[in-house]
C-alpha positions in Angstrom: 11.9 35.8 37.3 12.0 32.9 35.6 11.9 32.4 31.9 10.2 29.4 30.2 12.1 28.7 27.1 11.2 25.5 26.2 9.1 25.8 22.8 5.5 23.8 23.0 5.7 20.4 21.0 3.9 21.2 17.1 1.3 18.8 17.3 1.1 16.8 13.7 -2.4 16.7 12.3 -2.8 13.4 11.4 -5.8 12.0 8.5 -8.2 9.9 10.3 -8.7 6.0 8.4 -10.8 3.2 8.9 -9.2 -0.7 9.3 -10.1 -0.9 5.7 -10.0 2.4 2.9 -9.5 2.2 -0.9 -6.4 2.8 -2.4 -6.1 4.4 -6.0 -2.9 4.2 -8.6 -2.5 7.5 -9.9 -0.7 6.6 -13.0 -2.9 4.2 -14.2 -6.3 6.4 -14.1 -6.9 6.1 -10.5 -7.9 2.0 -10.5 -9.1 1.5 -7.1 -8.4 -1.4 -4.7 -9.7 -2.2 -1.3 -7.4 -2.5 1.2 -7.1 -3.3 4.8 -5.1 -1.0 7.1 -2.3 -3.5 8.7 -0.2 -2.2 11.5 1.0 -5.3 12.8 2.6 -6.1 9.1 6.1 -3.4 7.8 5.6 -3.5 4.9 2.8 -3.6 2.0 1.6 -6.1 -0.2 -0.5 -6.4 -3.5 -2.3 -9.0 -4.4 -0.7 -9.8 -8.3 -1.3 -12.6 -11.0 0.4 -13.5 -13.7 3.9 -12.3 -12.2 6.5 -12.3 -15.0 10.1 -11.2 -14.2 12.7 -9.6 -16.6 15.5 -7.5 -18.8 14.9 -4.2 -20.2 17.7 -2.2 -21.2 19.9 -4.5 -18.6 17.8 -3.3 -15.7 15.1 -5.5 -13.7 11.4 -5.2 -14.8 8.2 -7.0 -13.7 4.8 -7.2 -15.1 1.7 -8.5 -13.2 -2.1 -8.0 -13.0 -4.0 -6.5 -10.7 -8.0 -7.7 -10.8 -10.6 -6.1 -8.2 -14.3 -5.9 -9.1 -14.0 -7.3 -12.6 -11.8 -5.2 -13.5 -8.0 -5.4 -14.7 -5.0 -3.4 -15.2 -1.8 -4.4 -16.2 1.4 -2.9 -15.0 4.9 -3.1 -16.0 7.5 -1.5 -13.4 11.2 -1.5 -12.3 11.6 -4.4 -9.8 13.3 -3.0 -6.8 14.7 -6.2 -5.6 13.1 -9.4 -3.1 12.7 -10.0 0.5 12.3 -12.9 2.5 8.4 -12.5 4.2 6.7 -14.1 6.8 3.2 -14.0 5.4 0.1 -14.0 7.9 0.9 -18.2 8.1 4.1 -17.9 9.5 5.5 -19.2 6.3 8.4 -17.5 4.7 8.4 -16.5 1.5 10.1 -14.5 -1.1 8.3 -11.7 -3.0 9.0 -9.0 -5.3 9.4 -5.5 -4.2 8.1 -2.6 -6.8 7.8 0.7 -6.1 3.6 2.7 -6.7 2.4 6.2 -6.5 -0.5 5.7 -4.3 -3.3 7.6 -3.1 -5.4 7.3 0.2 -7.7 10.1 0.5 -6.4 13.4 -0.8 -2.4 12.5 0.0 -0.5 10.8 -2.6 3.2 9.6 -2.4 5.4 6.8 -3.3 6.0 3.6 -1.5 7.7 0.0 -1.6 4.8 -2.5 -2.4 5.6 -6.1 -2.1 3.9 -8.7 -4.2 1.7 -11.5 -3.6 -0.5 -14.5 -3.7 -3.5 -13.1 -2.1 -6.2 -15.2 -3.5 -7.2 -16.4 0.2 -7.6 -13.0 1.6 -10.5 -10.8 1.4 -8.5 -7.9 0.8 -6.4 -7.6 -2.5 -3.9 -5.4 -0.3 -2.6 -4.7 2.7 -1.3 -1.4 3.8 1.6 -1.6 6.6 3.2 0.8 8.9 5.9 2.1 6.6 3.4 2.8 4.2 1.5 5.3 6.3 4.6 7.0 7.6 3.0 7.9 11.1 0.1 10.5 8.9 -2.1 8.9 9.6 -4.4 7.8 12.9 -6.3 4.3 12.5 -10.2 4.1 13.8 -10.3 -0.3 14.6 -13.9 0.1 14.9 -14.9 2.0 11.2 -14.1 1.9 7.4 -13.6 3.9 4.0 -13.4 6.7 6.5 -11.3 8.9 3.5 -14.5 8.2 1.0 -14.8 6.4 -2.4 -14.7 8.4 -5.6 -17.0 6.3 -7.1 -15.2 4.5 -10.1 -16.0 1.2 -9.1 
């Protein structure tokens, strides 16, 4: 008699999004952005003004501001380091890398952000595949699938 020994696969249960979701900042009292889901694009970007590099105790900072809905928040962070981008243009560029806490429905984790001129897009971020770290399952046809919590 034969004996099947192979173990069944553990299927993952992944979070169900929309092409678009908001994305919260935990550390700076939830501030919501709208963002569009992006899985042709890496990595992420944030849409920043104001984008002042320097020294703090010989390390790299940045500070920038983020703006959606008429409101603002200021951040000041560690700059990671820059990469060369092709943006949605074809043009290369080089941007900023930080590092945010975000949140996208109830999971929260860390993730390399890069930083932008998004003043021509409709979305003040984009979130890319290694961002979402295969959790999560994208619906093309539906948004804000993971809720607002009704800050803005």
């Amino acid at each position: 008699m034969a004996v099947n020994n192979q173990k069944k696969p553990i299927l993952k249960k992944y979070t169900p999004i929309g092409w678009r979701e908001w994305i919260y900042l935990p550390l700076y009292k939830n501030f919501p952005i709208k963002a569009k889901i992006d899985t042709g694009a890496r990595s992420s970007a944030l849409h920043a003004n104001s984008i002042i590099e320097y020294k703090k105790d010989g390390l790299n900072w940045i500070k920038f501001k983020l703006d959606q809905n008429n409101k603002s928040l200021n951040i000041k962070t560690k700059l990671l380091r820059h990469v060369k981008i092709t943006n949605s243009f074809g043009n290369e560029e080089m941007r900023p890398v930080i590092n945010l806490k975000i949140k996208l429905g109830i999971k929260v984790w860390n993730t390399d952000i890069t930083l932008a001129k998004r003043t021509k897009m409709t979305y003040p971020m984009l979130i890319g595949r290694n961002t979402l770290k295969r959790n999560y399952i994208i619906h093309s046809n539906k948004s804000y699938l993971t809720g607002h919590n009704g800050i803005i």
